[in-house]
C-alpha positions, 0 to 999 in steps of 0.5 A, a space after each residue: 500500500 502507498 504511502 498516501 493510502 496510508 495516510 488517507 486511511 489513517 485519516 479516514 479513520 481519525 476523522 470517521 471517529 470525530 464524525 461518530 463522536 460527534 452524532 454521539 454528542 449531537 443524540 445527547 444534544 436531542 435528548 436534552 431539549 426534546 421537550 422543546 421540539 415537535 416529536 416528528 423532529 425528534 425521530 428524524 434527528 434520532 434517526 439520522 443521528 444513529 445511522 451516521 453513527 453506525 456509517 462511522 464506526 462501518 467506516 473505521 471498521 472497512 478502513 482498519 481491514 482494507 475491505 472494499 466493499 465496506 469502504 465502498 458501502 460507506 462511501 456510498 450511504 454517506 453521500 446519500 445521508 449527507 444529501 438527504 440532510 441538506 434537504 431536511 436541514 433547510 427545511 427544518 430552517 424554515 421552521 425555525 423562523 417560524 417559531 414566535 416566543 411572543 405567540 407561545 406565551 400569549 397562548 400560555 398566558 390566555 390559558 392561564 397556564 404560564 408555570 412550566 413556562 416560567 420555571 424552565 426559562 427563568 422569566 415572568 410574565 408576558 413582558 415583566 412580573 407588573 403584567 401580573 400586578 396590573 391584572 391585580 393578581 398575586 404573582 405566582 411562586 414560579 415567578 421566582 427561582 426555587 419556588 421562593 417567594 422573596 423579592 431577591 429571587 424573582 425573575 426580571 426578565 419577561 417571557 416573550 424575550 426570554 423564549 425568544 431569545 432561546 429560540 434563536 440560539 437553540 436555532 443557530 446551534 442547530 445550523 452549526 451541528 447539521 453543517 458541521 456533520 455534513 462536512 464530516 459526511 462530505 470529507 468521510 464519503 471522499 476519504 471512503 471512495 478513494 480507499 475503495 479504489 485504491 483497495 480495489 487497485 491492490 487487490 488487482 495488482 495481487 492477483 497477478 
């Protein structure tokens, strides 16, 4: 084997690693703010995540035996993987901008149900905690962080922005981690294809 291919697969091995680490980090990342996205979304991330992470550790595993059908195999599914999720990637973008905080908490606030969404974000009220003094009403114990009822712990900042805000950086990590995975998957189908050749190559060479 050349000198080349060797370097190649080292690489391809390397960089298939960082690619399964990666989906790895990307599954916990789900995991965690599964409660903020639609189910459809959740299944769909679950899915393409385990599936590059299986495409990787079959990467390494053709690489480390020099076996062309795996290589070629792997090469071949990630070019698809990575075509199928810049299609969803863009798609899921646009429905991303599509999320208003100020339209969640207006349907949270005329339901009356404002508790889940104070305590996880840290914030009261549609603007600010006199939303609730204007109305006349006590403000509520998830106003205030622990639950605690004393006017150091209250949360300042008012919901719409707080969510909003949460919207837009639960956003820009999304587009980082998918562009970021499709590069790993470009970079991994090209390492994969060029070893499938030269594997090729070698086992042609041994036969004569």
């Amino acid at each position: 084997m050349g000198c080349a291919t060797t370097s190649v697969k080292i690489t391809s091995i390397a960089l298939n690693a960082i690619l399964g680490f990666l989906a790895a980090g990307a599954i916990g990342w789900i995991a965690f703010s599964a409660d903020t996205e639609t189910q459809e979304f959740v299944i769909a991330a679950y899915i393409t995540c385990s599936v590059i992470l299986l495409l990787a550790l079959l990467g390494i595993f053709g690489a480390i035996r020099e076996s062309v059908a795996l290589t070629a195999t792997s090469a071949v599914f990630l070019l698809i993987l990575a075509i199928l999720q810049i299609v969803s990637t863009c798609l899921f973008l646009h429905q991303y901008e599509e999320k208003s905080g100020q339209e969640v908490v207006e349907v949270a606030w005329q339901a009356n149900n404002m508790d889940a969404l104070q305590q996880k974000h840290e914030c009261c009220g549609k603007s600010s905690a006199q939303d609730y003094v204007h109305l006349s009403q006590v403000i509520p114990p998830s106003c205030y962080e622990d639950l605690k009822q004393d006017p150091e712990h209250l949360y300042l900042e008012g919901c719409i922005e707080k969510l909003q805000s949460f919207y837009e950086s639960d956003r820009l990590r999304f587009i980082i981690v998918s562009w970021v995975l499709v590069a790993f998957e470009l970079i991994c189908f090209a390492l994969a294809l060029f070893l499938a050749i030269s594997f090729k190559n070698k086992q042609r060479r041994m036969e004569f």
